[in-house]
TIBATOR-936732 format. One line per 2 residues: number of its first residue (from 1); for each residue x, y, z of N, C-alpha, C, O. Coordinates in steps of 0.1 Angstrom, whole numbers, always signed. Layout:
N
NUM> X,Y,Z,X,Y,Z,X,Y,Z,X,Y,Z ~ ... $
END
This chain:
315
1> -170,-145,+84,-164,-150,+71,-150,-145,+70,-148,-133,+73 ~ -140,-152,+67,-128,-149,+63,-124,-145,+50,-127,-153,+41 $
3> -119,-135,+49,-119,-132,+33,-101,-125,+33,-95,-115,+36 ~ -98,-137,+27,-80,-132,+26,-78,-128,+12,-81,-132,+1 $
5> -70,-115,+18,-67,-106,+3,-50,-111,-1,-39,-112,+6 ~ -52,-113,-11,-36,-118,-16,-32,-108,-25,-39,-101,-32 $
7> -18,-108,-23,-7,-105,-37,-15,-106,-47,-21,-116,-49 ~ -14,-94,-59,-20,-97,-66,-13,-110,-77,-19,-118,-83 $
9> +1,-109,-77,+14,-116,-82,+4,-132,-79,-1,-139,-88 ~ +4,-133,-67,-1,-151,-62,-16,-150,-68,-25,-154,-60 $
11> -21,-144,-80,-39,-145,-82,-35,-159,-92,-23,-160,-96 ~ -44,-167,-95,-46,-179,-104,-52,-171,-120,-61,-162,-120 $
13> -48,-173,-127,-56,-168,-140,-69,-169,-139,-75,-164,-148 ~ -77,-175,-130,-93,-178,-129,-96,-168,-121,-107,-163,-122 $
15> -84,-162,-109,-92,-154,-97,-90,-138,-103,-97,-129,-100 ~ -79,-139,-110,-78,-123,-119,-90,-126,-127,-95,-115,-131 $
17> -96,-135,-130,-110,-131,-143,-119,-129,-136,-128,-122,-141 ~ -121,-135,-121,-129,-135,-113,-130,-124,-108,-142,-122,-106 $
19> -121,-114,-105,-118,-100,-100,-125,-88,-110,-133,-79,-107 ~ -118,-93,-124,-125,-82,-131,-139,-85,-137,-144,-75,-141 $
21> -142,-92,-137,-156,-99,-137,-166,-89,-124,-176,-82,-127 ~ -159,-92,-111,-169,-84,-100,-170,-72,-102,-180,-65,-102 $
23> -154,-69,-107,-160,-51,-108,-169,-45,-116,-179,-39,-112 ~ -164,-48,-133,-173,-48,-139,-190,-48,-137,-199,-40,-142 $
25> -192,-60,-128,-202,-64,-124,-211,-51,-115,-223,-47,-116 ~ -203,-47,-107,-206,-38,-97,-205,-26,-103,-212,-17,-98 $
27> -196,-23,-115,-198,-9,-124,-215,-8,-133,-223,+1,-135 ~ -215,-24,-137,-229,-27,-139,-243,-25,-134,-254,-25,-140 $
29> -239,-24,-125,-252,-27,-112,-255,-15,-111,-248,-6,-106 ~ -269,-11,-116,-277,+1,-105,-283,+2,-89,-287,-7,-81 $
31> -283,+13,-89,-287,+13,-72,-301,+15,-76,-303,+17,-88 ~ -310,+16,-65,-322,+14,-71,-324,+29,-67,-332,+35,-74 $
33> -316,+36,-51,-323,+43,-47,-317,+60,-55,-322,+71,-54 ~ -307,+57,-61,-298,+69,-70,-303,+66,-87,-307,+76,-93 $
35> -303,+54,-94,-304,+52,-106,-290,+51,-112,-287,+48,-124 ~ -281,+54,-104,-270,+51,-109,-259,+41,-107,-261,+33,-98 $
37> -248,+39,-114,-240,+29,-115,-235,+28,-99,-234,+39,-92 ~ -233,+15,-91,-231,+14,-77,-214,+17,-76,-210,+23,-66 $
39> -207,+14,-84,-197,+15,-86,-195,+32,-88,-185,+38,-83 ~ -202,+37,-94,-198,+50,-94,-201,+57,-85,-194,+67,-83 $
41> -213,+53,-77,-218,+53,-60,-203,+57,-53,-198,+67,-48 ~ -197,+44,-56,-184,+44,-44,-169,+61,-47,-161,+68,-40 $
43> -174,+60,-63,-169,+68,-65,-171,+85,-59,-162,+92,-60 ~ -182,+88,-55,-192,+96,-52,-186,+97,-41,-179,+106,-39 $
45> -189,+86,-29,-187,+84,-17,-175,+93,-14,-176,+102,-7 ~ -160,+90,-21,-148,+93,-21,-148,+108,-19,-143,+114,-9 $
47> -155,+117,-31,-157,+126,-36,-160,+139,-24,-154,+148,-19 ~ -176,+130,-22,-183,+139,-6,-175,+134,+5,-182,+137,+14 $
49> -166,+130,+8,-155,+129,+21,-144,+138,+14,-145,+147,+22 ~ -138,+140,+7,-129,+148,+1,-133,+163,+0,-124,+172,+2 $
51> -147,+168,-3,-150,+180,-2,-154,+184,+10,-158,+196,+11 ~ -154,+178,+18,-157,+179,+31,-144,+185,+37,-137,+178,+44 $
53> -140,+197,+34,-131,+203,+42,-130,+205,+51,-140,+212,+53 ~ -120,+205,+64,-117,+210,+78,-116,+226,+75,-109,+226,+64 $
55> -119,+237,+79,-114,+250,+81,-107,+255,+90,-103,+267,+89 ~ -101,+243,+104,-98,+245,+109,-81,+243,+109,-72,+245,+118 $
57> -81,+239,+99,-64,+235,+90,-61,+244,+86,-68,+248,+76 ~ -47,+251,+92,-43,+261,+84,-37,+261,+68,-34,+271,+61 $
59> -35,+247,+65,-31,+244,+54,-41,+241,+40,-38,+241,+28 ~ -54,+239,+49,-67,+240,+39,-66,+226,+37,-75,+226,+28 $
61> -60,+211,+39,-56,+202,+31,-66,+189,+40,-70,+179,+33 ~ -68,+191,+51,-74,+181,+61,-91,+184,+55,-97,+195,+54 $
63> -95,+169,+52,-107,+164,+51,-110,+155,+54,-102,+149,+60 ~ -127,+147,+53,-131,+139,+60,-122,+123,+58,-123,+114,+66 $
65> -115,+124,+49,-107,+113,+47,-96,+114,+42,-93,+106,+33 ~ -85,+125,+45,-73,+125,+41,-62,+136,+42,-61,+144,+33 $
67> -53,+138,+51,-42,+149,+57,-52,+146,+71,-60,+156,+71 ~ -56,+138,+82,-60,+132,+93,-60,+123,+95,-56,+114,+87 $
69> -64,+122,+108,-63,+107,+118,-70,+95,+113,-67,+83,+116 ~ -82,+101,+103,-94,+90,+101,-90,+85,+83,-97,+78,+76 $
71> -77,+92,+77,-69,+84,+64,-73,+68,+64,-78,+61,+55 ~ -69,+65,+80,-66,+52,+75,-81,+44,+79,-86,+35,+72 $
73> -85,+46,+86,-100,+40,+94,-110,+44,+80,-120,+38,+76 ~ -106,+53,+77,-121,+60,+65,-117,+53,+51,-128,+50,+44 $
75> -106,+48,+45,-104,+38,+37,-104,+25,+37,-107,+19,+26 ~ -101,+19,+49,-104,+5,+55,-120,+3,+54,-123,-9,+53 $
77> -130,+10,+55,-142,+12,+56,-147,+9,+38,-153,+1,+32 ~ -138,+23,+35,-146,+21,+25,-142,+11,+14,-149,+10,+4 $
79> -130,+3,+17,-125,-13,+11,-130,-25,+13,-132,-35,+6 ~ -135,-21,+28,-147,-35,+34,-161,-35,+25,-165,-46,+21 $
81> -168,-22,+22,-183,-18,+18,-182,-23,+2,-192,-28,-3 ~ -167,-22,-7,-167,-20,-23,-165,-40,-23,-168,-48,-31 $
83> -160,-41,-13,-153,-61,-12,-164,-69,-13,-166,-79,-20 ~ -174,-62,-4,-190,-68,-1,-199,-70,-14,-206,-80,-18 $
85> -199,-54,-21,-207,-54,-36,-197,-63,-44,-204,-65,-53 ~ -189,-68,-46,-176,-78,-52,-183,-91,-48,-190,-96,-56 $
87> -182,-95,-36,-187,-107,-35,-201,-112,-36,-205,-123,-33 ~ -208,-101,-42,-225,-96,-41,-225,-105,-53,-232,-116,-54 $
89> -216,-100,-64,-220,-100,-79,-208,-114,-82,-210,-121,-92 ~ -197,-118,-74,-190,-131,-75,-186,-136,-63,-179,-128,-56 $
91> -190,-146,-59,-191,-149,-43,-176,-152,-39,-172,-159,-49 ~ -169,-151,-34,-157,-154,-27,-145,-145,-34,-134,-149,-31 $
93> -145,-135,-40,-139,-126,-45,-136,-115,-31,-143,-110,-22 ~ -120,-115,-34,-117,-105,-22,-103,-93,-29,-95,-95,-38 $
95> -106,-82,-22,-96,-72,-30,-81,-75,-30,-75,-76,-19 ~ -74,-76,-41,-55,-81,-39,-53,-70,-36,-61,-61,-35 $
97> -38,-68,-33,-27,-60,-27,-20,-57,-42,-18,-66,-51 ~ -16,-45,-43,-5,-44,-45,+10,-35,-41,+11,-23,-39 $
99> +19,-46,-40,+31,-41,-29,+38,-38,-40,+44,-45,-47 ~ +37,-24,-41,+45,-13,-53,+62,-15,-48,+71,-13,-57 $
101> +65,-19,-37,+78,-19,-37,+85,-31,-44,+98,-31,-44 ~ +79,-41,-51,+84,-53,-56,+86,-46,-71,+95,-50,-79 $
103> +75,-33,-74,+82,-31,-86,+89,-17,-87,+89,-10,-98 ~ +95,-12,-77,+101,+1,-75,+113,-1,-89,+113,+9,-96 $
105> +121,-10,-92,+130,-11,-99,+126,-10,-114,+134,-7,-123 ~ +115,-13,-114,+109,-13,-130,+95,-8,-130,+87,-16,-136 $
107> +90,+4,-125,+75,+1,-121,+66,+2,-137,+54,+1,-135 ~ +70,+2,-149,+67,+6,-161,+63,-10,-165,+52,-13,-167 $
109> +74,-19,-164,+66,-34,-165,+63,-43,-155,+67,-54,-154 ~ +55,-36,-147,+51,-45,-138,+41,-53,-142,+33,-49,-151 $
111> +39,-63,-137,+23,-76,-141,+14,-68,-137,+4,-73,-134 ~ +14,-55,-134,-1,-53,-129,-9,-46,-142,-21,-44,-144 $
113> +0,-43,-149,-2,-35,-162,-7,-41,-172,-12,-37,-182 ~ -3,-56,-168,-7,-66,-183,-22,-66,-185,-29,-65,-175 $
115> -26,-66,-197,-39,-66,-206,-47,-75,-198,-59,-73,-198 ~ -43,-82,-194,-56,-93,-188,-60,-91,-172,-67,-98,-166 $
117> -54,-79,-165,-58,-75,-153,-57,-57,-154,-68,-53,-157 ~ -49,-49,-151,-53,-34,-149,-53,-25,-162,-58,-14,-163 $
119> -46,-36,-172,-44,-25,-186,-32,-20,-179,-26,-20,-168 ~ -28,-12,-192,-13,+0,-192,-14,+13,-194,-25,+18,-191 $
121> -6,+19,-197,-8,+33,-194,-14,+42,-201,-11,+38,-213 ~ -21,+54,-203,-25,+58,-212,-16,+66,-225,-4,+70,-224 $
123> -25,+66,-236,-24,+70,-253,-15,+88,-248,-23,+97,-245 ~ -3,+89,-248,-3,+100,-246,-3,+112,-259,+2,+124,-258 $
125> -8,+105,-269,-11,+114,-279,-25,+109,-281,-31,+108,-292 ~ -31,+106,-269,-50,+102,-270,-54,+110,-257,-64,+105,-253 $
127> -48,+124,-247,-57,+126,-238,-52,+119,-226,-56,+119,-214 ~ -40,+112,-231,-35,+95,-219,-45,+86,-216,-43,+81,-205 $
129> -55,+82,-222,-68,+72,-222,-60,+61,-222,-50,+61,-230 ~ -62,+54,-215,-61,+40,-215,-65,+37,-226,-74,+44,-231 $
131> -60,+23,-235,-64,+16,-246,-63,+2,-245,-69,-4,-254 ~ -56,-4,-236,-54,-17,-231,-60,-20,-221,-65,-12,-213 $
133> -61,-35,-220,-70,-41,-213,-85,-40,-209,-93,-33,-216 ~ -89,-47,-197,-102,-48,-195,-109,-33,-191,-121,-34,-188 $
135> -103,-22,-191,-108,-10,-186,-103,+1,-191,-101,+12,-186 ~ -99,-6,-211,-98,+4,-218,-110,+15,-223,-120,+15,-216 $
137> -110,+25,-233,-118,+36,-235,-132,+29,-235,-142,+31,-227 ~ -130,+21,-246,-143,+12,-248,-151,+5,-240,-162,+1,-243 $
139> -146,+2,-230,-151,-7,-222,-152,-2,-207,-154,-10,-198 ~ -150,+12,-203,-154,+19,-191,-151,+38,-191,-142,+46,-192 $
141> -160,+37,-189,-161,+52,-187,-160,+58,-173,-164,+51,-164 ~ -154,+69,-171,-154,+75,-157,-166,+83,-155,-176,+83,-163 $
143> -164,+91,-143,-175,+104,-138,-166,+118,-136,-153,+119,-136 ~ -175,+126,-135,-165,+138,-129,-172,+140,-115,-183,+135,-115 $
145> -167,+147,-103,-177,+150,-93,-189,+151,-98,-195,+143,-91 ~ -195,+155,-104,-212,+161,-104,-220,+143,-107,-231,+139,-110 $
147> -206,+135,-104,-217,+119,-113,-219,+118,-124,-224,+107,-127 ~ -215,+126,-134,-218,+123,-149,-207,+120,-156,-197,+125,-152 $
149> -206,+115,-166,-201,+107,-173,-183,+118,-181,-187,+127,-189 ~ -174,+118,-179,-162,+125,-183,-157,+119,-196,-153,+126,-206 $
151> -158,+103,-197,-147,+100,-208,-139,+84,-204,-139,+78,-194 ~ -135,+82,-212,-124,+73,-205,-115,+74,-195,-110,+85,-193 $
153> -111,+60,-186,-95,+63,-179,-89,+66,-187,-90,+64,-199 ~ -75,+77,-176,-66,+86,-178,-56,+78,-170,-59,+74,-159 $
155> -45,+76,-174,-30,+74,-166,-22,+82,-176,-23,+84,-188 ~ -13,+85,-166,-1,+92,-171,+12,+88,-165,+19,+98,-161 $
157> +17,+77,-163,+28,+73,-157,+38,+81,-156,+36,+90,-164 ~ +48,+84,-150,+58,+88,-146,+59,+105,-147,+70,+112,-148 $
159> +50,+109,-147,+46,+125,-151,+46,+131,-134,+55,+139,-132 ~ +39,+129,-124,+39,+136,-113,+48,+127,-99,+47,+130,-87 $
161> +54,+118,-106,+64,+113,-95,+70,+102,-102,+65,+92,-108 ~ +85,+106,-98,+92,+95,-107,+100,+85,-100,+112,+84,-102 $
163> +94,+76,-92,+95,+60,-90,+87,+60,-79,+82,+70,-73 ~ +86,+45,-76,+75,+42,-67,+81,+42,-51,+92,+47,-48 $
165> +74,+35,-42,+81,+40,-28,+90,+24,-28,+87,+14,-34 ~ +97,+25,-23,+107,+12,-17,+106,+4,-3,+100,+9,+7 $
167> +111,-5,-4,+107,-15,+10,+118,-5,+20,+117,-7,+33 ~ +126,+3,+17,+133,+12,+28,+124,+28,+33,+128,+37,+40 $
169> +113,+26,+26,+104,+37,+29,+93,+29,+34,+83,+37,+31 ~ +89,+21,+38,+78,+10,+45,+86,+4,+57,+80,-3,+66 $
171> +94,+5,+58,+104,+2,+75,+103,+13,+82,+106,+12,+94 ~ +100,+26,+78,+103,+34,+85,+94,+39,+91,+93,+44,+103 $
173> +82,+37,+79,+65,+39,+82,+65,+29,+92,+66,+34,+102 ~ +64,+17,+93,+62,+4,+105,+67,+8,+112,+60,+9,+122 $
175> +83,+12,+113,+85,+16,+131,+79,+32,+136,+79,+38,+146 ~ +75,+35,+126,+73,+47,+134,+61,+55,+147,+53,+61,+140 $
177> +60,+55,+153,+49,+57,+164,+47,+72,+169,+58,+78,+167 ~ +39,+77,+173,+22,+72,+179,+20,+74,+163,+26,+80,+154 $
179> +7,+65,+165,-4,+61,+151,-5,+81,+145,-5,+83,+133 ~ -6,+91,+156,-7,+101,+149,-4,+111,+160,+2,+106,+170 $
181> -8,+127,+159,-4,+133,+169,-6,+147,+163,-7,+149,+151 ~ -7,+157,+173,-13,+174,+172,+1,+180,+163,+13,+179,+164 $
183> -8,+187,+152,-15,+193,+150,-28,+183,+140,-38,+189,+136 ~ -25,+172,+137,-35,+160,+131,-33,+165,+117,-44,+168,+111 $
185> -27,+165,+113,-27,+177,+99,-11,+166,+89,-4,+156,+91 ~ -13,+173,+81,+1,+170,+73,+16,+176,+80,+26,+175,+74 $
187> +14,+184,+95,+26,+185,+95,+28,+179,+111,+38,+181,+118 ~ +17,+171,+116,+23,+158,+124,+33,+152,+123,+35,+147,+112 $
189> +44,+150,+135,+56,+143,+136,+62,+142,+147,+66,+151,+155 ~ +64,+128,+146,+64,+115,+145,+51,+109,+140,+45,+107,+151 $
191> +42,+105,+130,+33,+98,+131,+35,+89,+119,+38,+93,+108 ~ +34,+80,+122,+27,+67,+115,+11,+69,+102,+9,+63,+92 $
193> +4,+76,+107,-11,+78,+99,-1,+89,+86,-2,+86,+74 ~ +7,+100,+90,+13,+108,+78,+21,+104,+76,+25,+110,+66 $
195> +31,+94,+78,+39,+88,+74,+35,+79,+64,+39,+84,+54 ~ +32,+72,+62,+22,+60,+56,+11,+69,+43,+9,+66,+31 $
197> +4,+83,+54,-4,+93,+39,+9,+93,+27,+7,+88,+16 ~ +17,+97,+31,+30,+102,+21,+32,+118,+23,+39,+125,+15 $
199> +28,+122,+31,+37,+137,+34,+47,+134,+40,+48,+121,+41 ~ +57,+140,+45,+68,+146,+48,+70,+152,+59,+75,+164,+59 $
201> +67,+146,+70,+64,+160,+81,+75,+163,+83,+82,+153,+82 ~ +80,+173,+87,+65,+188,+92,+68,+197,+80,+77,+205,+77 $
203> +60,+193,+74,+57,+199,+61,+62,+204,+47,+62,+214,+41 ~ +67,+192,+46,+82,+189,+38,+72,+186,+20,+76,+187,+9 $
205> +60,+184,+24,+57,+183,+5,+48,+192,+3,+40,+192,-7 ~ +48,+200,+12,+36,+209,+12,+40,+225,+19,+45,+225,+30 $
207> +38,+242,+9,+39,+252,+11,+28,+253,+21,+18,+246,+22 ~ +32,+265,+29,+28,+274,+40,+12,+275,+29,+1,+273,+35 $
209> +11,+277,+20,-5,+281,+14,-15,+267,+10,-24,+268,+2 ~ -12,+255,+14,-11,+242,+6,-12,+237,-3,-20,+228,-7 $
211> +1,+246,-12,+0,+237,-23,+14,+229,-22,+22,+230,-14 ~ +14,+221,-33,+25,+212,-30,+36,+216,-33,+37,+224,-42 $
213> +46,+213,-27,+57,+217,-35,+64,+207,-50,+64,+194,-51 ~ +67,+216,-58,+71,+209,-67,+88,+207,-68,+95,+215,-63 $
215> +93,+195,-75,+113,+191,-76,+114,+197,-87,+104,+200,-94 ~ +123,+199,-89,+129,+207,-106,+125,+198,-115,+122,+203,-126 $
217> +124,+186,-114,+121,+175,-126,+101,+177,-127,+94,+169,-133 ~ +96,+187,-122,+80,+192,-120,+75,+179,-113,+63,+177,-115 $
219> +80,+169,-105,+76,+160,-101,+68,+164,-86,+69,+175,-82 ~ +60,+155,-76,+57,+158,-65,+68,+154,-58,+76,+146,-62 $
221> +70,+160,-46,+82,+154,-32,+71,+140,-21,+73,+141,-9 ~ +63,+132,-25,+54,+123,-15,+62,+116,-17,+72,+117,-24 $
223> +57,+105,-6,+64,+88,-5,+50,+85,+0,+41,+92,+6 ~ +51,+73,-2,+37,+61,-1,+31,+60,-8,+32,+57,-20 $
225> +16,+65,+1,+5,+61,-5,+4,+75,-16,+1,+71,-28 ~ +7,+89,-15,+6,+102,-21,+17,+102,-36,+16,+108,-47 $
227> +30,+87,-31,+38,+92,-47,+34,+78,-55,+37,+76,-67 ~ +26,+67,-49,+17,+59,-59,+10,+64,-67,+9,+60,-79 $
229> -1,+78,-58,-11,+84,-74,-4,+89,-79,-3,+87,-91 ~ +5,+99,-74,+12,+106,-86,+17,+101,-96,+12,+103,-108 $
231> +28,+95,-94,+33,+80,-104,+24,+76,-115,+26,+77,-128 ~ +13,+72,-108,+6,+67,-119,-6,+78,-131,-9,+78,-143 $
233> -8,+86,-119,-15,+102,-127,-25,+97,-133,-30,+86,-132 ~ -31,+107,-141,-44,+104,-149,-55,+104,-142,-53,+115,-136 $
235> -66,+99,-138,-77,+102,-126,-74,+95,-113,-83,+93,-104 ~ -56,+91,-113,-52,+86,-98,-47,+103,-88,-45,+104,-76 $
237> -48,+116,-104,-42,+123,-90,-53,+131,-90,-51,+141,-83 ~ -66,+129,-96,-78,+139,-90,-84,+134,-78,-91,+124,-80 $
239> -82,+137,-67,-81,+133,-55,-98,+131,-53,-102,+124,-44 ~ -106,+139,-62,-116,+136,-54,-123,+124,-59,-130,+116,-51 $
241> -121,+121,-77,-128,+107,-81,-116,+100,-85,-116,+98,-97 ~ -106,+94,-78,-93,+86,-82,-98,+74,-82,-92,+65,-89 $
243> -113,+69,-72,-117,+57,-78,-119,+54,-87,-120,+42,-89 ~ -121,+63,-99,-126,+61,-112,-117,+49,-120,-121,+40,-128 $
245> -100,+52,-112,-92,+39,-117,-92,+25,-108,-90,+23,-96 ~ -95,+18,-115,-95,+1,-102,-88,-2,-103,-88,-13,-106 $
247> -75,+3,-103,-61,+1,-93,-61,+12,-81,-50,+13,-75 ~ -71,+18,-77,-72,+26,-69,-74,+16,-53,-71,+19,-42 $
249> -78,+5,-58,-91,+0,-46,-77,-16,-48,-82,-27,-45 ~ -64,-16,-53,-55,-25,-50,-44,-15,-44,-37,-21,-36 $
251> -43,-8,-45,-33,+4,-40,-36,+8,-30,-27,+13,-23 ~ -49,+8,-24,-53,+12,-10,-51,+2,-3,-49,+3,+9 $
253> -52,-11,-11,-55,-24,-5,-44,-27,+0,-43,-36,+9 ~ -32,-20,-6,-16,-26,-3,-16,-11,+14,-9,-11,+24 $
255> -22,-6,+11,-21,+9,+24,-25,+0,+36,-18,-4,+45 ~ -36,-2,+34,-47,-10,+45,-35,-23,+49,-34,-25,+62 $
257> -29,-30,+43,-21,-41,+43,-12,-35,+55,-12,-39,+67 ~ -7,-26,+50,+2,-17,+63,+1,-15,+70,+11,-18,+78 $
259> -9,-8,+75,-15,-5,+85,-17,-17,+95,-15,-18,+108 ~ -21,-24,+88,-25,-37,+98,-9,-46,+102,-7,-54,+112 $
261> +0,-44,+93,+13,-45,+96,+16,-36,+113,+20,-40,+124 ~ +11,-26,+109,+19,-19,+120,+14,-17,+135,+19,-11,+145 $
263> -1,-24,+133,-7,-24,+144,-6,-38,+149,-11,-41,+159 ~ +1,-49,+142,+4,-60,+149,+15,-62,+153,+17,-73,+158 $
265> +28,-48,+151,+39,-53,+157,+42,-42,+164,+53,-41,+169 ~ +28,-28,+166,+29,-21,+178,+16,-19,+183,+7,-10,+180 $
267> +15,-33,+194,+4,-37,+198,-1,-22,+213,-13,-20,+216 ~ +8,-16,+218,+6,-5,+224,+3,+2,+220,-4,+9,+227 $
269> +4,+7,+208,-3,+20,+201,-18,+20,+198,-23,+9,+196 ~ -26,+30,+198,-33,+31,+198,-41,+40,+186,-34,+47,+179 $
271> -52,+42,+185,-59,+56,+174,-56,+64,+185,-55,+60,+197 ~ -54,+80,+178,-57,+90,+183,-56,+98,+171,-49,+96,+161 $
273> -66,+111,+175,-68,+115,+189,-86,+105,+197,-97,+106,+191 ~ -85,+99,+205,-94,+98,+212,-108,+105,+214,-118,+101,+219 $
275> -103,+119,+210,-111,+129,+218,-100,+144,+213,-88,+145,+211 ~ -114,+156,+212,-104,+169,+209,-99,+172,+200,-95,+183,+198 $
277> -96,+161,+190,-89,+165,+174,-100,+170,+167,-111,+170,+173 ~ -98,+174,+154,-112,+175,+142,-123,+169,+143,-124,+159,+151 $
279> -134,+172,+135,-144,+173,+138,-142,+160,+127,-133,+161,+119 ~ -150,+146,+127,-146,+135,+124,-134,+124,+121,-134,+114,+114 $
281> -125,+130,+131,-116,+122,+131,-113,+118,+144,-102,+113,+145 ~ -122,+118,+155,-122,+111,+167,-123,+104,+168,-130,+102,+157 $
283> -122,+87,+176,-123,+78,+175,-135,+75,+174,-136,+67,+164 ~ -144,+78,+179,-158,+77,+181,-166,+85,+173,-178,+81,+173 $
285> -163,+95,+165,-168,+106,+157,-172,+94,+140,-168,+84,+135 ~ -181,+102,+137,-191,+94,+127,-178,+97,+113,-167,+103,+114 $
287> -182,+90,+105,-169,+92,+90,-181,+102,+80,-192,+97,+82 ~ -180,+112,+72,-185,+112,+66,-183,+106,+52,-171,+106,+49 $
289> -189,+102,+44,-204,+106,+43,-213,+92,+54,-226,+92,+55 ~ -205,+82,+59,-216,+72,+68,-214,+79,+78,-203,+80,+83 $
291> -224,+86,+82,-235,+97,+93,-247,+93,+94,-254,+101,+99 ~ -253,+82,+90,-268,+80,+90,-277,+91,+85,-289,+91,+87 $
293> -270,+100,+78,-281,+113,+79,-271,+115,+58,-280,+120,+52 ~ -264,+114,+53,-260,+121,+43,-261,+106,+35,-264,+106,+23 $
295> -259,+95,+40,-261,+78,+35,-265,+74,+49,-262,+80,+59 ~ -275,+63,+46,-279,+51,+57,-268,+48,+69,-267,+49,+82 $
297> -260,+44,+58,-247,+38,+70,-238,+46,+81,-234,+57,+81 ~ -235,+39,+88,-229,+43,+100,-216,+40,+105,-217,+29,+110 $
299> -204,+45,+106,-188,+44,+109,-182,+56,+111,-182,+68,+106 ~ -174,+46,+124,-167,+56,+130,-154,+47,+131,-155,+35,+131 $
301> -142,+53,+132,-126,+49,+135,-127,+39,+145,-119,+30,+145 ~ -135,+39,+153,-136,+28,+162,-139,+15,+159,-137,+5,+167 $
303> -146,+13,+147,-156,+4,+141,-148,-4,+133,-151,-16,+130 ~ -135,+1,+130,-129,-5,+119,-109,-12,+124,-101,-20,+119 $
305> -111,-3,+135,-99,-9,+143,-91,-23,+138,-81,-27,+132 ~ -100,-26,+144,-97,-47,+142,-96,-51,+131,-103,-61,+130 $
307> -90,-47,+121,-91,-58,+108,-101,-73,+102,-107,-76,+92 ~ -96,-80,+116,-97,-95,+118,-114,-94,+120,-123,-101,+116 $
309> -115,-85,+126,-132,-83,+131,-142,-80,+121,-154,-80,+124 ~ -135,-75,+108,-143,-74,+96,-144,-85,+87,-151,-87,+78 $
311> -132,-93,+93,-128,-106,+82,-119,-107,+75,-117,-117,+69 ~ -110,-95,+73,-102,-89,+66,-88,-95,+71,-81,-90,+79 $
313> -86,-105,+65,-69,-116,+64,-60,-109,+52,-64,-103,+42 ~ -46,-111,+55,-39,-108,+44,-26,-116,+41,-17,-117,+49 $
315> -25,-124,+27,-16,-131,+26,-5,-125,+29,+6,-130,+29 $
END
């Protein structure tokens, strides 16, 4: 099956109702074998790959899905699995993009904010809850790790990074090569996988103890995919449930978009490391939490390579 993800810009007012329709739908949906929301399942999912820390990082920052090789294979995964419960609950529904660099110049009124698709930013004399649109206070609640229930979405616009990345910070990500490279970590350089994360190699957004470094304006120093959450803040920068926002799973969607950019116009490059890097970020090495043994499911960086092979088109 082909399933092309568009701009969110090119959606029809029927395919934006159709979108939030699925999610909702799939926030709706219990699992049979948890009792809980499937949607919050995915959020979960995020959570146990994120606490899954490497020890073998001196920076403390590498996990099963993020400051490593498997960033981009471990989100492409888990965009194909959340696309599938979408099309479960509205059949032909596929995740949009959004290419933050169309609104680097204004990102405060961008269409993605309007009421009838992601809502705007949060009440910041309410906690920063969202109050607009389809996934205001009233109409969706988050989790905290433990799965239970926290409160409403949180955004905080322009609070931990002040503007979004530009089409001159995505030219540089696309040419840049090998896909990744030792020490596999955030202070890899030359790579394309930390380039594209939004660190700064060799270790330009991040202290010797890992924490971040902060600019005088108390902002983060990322570019990409790392100064989109910030930017947007609220449960986009609690790294472990940032699904909690569904602009999380269009913002990946624009990552993934990249990615697949950059592996069709450097058809020699390859994943690595192949072999010998961290403990799940081998090509071949299982993703957690799909290990067959912590969930059913089963993926590894090798599985997810091919875009086209999952069905995954992009206008």
């Amino acid at each position: 099956m082909k399933n092309l993800r568009k701009n969110f810009r090119d959606l029809s007012r029927t395919e934006k109702q159709n979108y939030i329709e699925a999610v909702k739908a799939v926030k709706a949906s219990i699992s049979r074998t948890t009792n809980r929301s499937i949607y919050d399942e995915y959020v979960l999912w995020h959570s146990l790959a994120t606490d899954r820390m490497d020890s073998s990082d001196p920076r403390r920052l590498r996990n099963a899905a993020h400051a490593g090789p498997a960033f981009l294979p471990w989100h492409r995964y888990y965009l194909y699995r959340f696309e599938r419960q979408l099309q479960k609950r509205v059949p032909g529904v596929t995740i949009p993009y959004w290419d933050w660099t169309q609104d680097a110049d204004d990102p405060f009124n961008s269409p993605i904010w309007d009421a009838d698709f992601m809502g705007g930013n949060g009440d910041p004399e309410d906690n920063n809850l969202v109050k607009t649109g389809p996934f205001a206070t009233d109409e969706w609640i988050t989790i905290n790790i433990d799965g239970n229930p926290k409160g409403g979405l949180q955004r905080e616009f322009d609070r931990f990074a002040k503007a979004l990345p530009t089409q001159t910070n995505v030219i540089i990500a696309i040419a840049e090569t090998p896909y990744d490279r030792e020490p596999w970590d955030v202070d890899s350089s030359p790579s394309h996988r930390n380039r594209l994360e939004g660190f700064i190699a060799p270790g330009g957004t991040v202290n010797p103890d890992g924490s971040f470094i902060i600019a005088p304006d108390g902002s983060f120093v990322f570019e990409l995919h790392n100064q989109v959450h910030a930017w947007i803040g609220g449960d986009m920068v609690n790294v472990n449930v940032s699904p909690n926002d569904p602009v999380f799973f269009l913002h990946h969607c624009n990552v993934d978009r990249l990615w697949a950019i950059w592996q069709e116009k450097n058809p020699s490059q390859r994943y690595l490391p192949t072999g010998g890097g961290p403990e799940g970020h081998n090509l071949y090495d299982l993703m957690h939490p799909w290990d067959g043994k912590t969930v059913k499911l089963k993926a590894r960086p090798a599985d997810v390579l091919d875009s086209r092979k999952l069905g995954i088109y992009y206008a």
